[in-house]
C-alpha positions in Angstrom: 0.0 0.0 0.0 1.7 3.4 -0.8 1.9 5.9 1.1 -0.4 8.1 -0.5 -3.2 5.3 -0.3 -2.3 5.4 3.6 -2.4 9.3 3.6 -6.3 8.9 2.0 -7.1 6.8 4.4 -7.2 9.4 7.3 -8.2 12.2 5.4 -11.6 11.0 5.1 -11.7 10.2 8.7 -9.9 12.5 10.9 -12.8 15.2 9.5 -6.8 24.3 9.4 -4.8 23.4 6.3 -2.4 24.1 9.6 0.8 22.5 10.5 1.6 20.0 13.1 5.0 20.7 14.0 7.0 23.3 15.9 6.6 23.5 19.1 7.2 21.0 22.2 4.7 18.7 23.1 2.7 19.4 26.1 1.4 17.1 29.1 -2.7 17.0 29.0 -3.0 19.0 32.5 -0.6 21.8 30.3 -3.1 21.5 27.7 -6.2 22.2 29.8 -4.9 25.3 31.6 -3.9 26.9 28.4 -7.2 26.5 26.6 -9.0 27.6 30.0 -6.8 30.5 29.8 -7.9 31.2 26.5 -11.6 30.7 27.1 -11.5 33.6 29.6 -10.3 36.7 27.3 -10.9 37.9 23.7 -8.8 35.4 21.7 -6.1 36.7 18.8 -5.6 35.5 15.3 -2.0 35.1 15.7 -2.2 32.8 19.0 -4.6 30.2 17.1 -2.9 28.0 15.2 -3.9 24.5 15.7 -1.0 22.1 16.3 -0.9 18.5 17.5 2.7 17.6 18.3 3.6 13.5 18.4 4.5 12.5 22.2 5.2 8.8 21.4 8.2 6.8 20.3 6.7 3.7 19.4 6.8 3.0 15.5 3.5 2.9 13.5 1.8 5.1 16.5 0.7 8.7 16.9 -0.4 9.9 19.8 -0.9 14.2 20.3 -3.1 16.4 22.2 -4.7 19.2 19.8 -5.2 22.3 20.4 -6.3 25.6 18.9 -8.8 28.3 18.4 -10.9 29.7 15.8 -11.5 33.5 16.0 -15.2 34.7 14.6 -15.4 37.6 12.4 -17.7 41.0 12.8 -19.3 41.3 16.7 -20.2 37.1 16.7 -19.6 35.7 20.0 -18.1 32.1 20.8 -21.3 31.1 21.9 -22.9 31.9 18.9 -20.6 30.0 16.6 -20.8 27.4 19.1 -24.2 26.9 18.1 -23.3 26.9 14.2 -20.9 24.3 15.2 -23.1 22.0 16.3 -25.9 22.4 13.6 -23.1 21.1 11.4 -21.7 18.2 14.0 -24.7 16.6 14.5 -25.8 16.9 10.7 -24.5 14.0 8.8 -25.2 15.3 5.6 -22.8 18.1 6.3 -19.7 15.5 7.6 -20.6 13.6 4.3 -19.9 16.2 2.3 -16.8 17.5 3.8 -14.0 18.7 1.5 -10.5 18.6 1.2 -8.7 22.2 0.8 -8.7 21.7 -2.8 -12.4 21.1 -2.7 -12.7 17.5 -3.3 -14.8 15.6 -1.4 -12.8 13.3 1.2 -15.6 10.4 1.1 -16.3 9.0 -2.0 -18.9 7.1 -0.3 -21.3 8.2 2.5 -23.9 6.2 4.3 -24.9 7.1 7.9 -27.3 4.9 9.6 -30.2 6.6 11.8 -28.5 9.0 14.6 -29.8 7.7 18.0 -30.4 10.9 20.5 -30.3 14.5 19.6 -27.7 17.4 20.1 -30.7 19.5 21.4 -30.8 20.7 25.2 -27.1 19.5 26.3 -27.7 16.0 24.6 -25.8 13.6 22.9 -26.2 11.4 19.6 -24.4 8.7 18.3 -24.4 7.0 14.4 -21.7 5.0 12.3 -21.6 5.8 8.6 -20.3 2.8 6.1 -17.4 4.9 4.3 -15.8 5.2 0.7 -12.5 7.0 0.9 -11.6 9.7 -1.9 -8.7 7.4 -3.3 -7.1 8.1 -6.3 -6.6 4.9 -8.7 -7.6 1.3 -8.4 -7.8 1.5 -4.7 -11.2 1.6 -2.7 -10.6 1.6 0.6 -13.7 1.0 2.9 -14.6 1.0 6.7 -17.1 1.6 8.9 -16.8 5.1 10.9 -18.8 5.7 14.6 -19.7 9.8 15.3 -20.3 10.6 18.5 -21.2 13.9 19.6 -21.9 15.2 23.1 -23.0 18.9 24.3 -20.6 19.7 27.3 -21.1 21.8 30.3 -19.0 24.2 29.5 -21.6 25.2 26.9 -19.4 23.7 23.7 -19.5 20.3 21.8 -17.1 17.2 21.7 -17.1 14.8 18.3 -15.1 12.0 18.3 -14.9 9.8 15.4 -13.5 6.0 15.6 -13.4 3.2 13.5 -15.3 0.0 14.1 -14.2 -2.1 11.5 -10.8 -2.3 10.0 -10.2 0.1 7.0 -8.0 -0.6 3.9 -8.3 -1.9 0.4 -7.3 -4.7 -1.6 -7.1 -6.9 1.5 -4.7 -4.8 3.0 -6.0 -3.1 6.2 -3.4 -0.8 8.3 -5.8 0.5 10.3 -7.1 -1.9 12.5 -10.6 -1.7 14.3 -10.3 0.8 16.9 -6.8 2.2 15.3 -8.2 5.8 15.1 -9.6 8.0 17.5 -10.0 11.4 16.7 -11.1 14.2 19.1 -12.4 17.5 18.8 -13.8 19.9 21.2 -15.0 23.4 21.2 -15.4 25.5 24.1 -16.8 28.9 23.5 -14.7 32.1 24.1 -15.4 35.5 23.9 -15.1 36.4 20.7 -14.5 32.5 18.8 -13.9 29.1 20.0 -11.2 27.1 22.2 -10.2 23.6 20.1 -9.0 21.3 22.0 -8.7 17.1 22.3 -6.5 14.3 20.9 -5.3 12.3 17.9 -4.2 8.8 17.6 -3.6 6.8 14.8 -2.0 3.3 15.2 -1.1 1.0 11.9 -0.3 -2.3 12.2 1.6 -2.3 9.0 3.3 0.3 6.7 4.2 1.8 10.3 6.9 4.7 9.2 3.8 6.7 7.3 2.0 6.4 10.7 3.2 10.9 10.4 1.8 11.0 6.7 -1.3 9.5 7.9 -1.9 11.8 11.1 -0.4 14.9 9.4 -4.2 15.2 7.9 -5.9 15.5 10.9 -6.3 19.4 10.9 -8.2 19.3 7.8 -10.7 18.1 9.2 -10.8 21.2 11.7 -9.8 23.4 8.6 -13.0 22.5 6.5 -15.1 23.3 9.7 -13.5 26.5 10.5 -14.2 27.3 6.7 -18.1 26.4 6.9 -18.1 28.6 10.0 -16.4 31.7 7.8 -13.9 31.6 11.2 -10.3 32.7 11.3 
């Protein structure tokens, strides 16, 4: 499996074109403080760049901490886009159609069963979707993808997105079930949103793309910061 097939893999699934290296890597308690921080003052364009920074040393795993913000334009408030946040979260129409920064779509293939439970009054719902990944070529990688998304009581959202079955094509699968876990949450700030949570990616075989792989992760915040005309 090359490494762009691997690359594809994620970016239909970890669902911002910003980097994720630079700085040093930060324990989760580090983490929490600093987006707290942040959630208590008007936030600035130049202190939001999402990063996720690889604390292990294992081969074939990636394991980071994310963490951002997104700054709304005009007189919105982080509530407010809170709230356009999760009309798109809990709409599996609008994670189906989710785009790379090019514009192509990064499912070729989208088929979400019924969402049990509702986003409405500090709820939660839940749904897997059987996925085609936007794969160049002969390749057709498939999976199955569980979206979980929970109101929090800090008055933001968390999704996290896992895989259930194994995903790969051609009878090749380097992500096992359970290999991905990817998540985001927003907390609202004054003027924009706090992003903050995890990914990790583990591949059980071409394991030296396991960076290649994770490296798209932040697309996935980068096409929702562009439905929510954020900064």
């Amino acid at each position: 499996m090359t490494a762009r097939l691997l690359r594809q893999l994620v970016l239909g699934i970890a669902l911002a074109s910003t980097s994720l290296a630079g700085c040093a890597a930060q324990t989760d308690d580090e983490e929490s403080a600093a987006a707290d921080a942040l959630s208590l003052r008007e936030l600035k364009v130049s202190e939001c760049k999402v990063a996720a920074v690889n604390r292990s040393q294992t081969p074939g795993v990636f394991d980071a901490a994310l963490s951002g913000c997104l700054v709304a334009r005009g007189t919105e408030t982080g509530a407010a886009m809170i709230e356009r946040a999760v009309a798109i979260i809990g709409d599996a129409n609008e994670i189906g159609g989710a785009t790379h920064p090019n514009g192509s779509k990064m499912f070729s293939s989208f088929k979400p069963a019924a969402a049990q439970g509702s986003l409405a009054n500090g709820g939660s719902l839940t749904y897997d979707a059987k996925i085609g990944l936007d794969i160049k070529g002969p390749f057709d990688a498939k999976g199955t993808l569980r979206f979980s998304a929970q109101r929090t009581a800090a008055g933001g959202v968390t999704l996290t997105i896992t895989n259930t079955t194994g995903i790969g094509a051609l009878g090749i699968k380097p992500v096992e079930a359970g290999g991905l876990v990817f998540v985001l949450t927003l907390s609202p700030a004054q003027n924009g949103v706090v992003v903050t949570g995890s990914v990790n990616v583990t591949l059980v075989s071409q394991k030296d793309q396991v960076g290649a792989v994770s490296s798209v992760a932040p697309e996935i915040v980068g096409w929702l910061k562009g439905k929510l005309g954020a900064q």
